[in-house]
N, C-alpha and C positions, 0 to 999 in steps of 0.2 A: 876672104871668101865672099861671094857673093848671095847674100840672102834676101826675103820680101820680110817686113818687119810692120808691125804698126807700135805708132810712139804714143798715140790714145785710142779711146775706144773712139766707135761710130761705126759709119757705114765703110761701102767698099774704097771710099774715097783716102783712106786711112792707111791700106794697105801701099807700103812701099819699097821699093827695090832700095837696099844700100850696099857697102862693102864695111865687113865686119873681120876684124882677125880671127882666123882659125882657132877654134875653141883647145883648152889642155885637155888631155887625160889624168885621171888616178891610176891606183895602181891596180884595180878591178874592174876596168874600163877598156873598151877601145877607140879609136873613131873611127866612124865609117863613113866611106863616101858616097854619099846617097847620089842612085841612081836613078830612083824611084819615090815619090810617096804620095800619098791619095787624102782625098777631100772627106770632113767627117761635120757633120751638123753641128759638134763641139767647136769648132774652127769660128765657123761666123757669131755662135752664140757667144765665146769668147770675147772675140772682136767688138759686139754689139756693147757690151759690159755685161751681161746678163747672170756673169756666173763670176763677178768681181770681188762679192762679199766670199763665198765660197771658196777660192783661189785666187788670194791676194798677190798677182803677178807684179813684176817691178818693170818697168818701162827701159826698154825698147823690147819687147815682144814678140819673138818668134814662133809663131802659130803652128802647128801642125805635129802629127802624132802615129804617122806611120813612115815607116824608113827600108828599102830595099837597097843595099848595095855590097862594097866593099871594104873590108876592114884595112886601115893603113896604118895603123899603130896600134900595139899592143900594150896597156901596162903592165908591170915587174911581175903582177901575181895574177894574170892571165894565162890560165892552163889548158882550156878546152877547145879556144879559137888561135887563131894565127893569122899573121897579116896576107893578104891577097884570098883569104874565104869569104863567098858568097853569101850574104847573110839577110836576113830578114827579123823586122823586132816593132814593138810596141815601146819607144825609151819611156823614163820615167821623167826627162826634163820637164817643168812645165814654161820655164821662158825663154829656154833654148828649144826650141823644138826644129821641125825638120821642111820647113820651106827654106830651107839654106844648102849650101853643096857639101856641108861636111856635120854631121851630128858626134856624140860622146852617148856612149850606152854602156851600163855597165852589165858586165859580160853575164849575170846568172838570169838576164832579160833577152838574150839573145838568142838563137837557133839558127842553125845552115836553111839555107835559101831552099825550096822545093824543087829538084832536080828538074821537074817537069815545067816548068812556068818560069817564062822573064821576069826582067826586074819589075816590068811595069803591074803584069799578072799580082806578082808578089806582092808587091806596095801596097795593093787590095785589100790583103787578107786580115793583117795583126789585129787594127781594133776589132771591127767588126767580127772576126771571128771569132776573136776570144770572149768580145762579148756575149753573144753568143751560143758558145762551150759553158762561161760563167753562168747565164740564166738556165739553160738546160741541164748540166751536169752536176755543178756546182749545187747551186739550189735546188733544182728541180729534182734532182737524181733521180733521171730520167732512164727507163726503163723498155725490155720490147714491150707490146701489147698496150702504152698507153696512149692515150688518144692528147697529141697535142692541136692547138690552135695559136697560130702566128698570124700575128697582125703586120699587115704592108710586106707580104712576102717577096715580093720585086725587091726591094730595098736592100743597102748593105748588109745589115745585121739580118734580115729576113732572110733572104737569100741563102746566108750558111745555116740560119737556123733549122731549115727546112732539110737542107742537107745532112746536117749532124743530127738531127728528129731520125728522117731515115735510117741514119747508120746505125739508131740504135733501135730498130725496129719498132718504132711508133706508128701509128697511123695518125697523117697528120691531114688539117686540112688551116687552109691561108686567106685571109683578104689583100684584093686589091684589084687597080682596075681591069675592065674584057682587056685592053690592050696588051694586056700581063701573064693572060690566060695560059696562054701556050708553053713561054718560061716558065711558070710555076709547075704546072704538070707535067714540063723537059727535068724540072728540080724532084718530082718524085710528089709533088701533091695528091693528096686522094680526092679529099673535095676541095673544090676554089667557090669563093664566093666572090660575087661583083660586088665589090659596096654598094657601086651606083645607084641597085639596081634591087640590090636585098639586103633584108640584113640581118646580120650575122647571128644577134641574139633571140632572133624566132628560128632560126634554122640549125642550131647548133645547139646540142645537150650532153651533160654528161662528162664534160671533158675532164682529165686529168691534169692539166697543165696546160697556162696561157703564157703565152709571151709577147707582151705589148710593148710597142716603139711608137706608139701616137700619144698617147695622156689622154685626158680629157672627158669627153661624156665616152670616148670608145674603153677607155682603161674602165669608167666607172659601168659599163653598161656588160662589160665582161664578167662582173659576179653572176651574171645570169644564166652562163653556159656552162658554169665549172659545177663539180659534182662536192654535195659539202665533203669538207677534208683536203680537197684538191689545190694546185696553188697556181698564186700569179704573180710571175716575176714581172715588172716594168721599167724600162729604158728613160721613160717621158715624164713621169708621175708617180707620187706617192700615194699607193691604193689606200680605200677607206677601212682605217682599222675595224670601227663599228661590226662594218657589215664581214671583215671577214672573221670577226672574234666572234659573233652569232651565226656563222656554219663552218669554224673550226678549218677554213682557209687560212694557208702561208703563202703569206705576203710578203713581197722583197721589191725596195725602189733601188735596182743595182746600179752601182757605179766600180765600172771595169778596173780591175788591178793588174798590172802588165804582167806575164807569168810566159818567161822563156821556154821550162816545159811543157806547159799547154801550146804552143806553139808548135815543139817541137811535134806533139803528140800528133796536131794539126797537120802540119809538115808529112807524116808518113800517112793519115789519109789522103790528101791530096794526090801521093805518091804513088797511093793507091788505088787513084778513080776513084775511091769515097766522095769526096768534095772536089768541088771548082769554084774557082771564085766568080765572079759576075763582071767584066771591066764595059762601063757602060757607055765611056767618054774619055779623052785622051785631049791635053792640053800640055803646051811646055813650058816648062820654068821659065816666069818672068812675072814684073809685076802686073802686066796685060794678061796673062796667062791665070795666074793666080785670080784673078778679080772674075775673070768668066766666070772661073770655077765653082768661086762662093754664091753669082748670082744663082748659078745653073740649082746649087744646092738648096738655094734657099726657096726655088718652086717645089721642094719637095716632092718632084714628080720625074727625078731621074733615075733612073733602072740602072742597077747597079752601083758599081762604084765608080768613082770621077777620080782620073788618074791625072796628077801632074810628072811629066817622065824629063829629067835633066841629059839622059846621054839616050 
């Protein structure tokens, strides 16, 4: 099969097209033939080495971590799926991943594709959503009537957070730039703020729940908005325990766990008109294709999500 692989870390120079044998199944596995999968900031962080002590991968390295396609094999104790369904998933591989034409998932990670949306649509959703559902639901146990705040709400993960804020009747309000304004408020924003232009923790009080995807002075300047007791999930950074153990803030630096039910759950809003995903750029599988991709990611200034689509 043909896959893009890097044999060591560095830049995009690293990334390269090979021919790889189609990977086996177990017996609680399928494999699916990726039609679809999309670009995630873990991808080039990856690549770079930055997350090498943390996930000690083994070389030759297949990057990527969202998969929309078709199931072609089943193993002996696969009961809920069947060969030729439409599928979409978050795998758990970390050195098989899914810049190749054919992945292995195993099956209690998987979910039927969202009837309403292509493969490409689909490849969008797995991490970021789930991530997502995990800072809001999971942690936050997120409720109507609270007031959330999403950082870089343009963004993958922003994008459905905003989404699934709404669904669960939050009032939410987001950063990011005027260019953004519009989508955010098509996404159900109450208040937008410009960064550029304001900010966030003179104009925002009280809130029940942050979920930050930047780190940094914007993660650490979020204690300022939350109401004590209230919490901050973060994507980028691990908040300062200090200051939230002196006003009784829960803090969480999440790291996404693949969860085919949550998916599926996802799956029937989407199905629903709850959520859409965001597809913000469209590239084809290839090692030329693949390298846009990562540059494009790494201006952390692309609206949505960055789809590479194989069929």
């Amino acid at each position: 099969m043909k896959a893009v692989v890097i044999e060591e870390y560095g830049g995009i120079e690293q990334l390269k097209e090979k021919e790889l044998p189609k990977p086996e199944i177990g017996e609680h596995q399928v494999l699916v033939e990726i039609y679809a999968t999309s670009i995630n900031p873990i991808d080039w962080k990856v690549r770079e080495g930055y997350l090498k002590e943390g996930l000690p991968f083994q070389f030759p390295i297949i990057l990527g971590w969202d998969a929309a396609g078709v199931i072609t094999k089943t193993g002996s104790k696969v009961t809920d799926f069947k060969i030729g369904d439409e599928v979409y998933a978050r795998p758990a591989t970390t050195e098989r991943g899914t810049y190749a034409e054919y992945v292995v998932v195993d099956d209690h990670l998987l979910a039927q594709k969202p009837n309403n949306l292509d493969f490409k649509e689909a490849a969008s959703v797995p991490l970021t959503a789930l991530t997502a559902w995990q800072c809001l639901v999971d942690f936050s146990h997120i409720k109507e009537g609270d007031k959330v705040l999403i950082h870089a709400g343009s963004g993958g993960v922003g994008s459905f957070a905003i989404q699934i804020a709404k669904h669960f009747g939050a009032y939410v309000a987001s950063t990011a730039s005027e260019k953004n304004e519009a989508l955010l408020k098509e996404l159900g924003v109450d208040e937008f703020i410009n960064y550029k232009e304001q900010k966030f923790e003179e104009i925002l009080h009280d809130y029940d729940i942050i979920v930050d995807t930047l780190g940094g002075d914007i993660l650490d300047k979020s204690f300022q908005v939350l109401k004590d007791g209230g919490k901050l999930v973060s994507i980028a950074g691990n908040p300062d325990k200090e200051k939230a153990t002196a006003r009784n803030i829960e803090t969480s630096f999440l790291w996404l766990e693949p969860n085919g039910e949550q998916l599926d759950k996802l799956r029937k809003l989407i199905e629903a008109g709850k959520v859409k995903p965001i597809v913000g750029h469209e590239l084809p599988f290839s090692e030329e294709g693949i390298k846009k991709a990562h540059q494009l990611s790494e201006t952390h200034h692309a609206q949505g999500k960055i789809v590479i689509y194989m069929k």
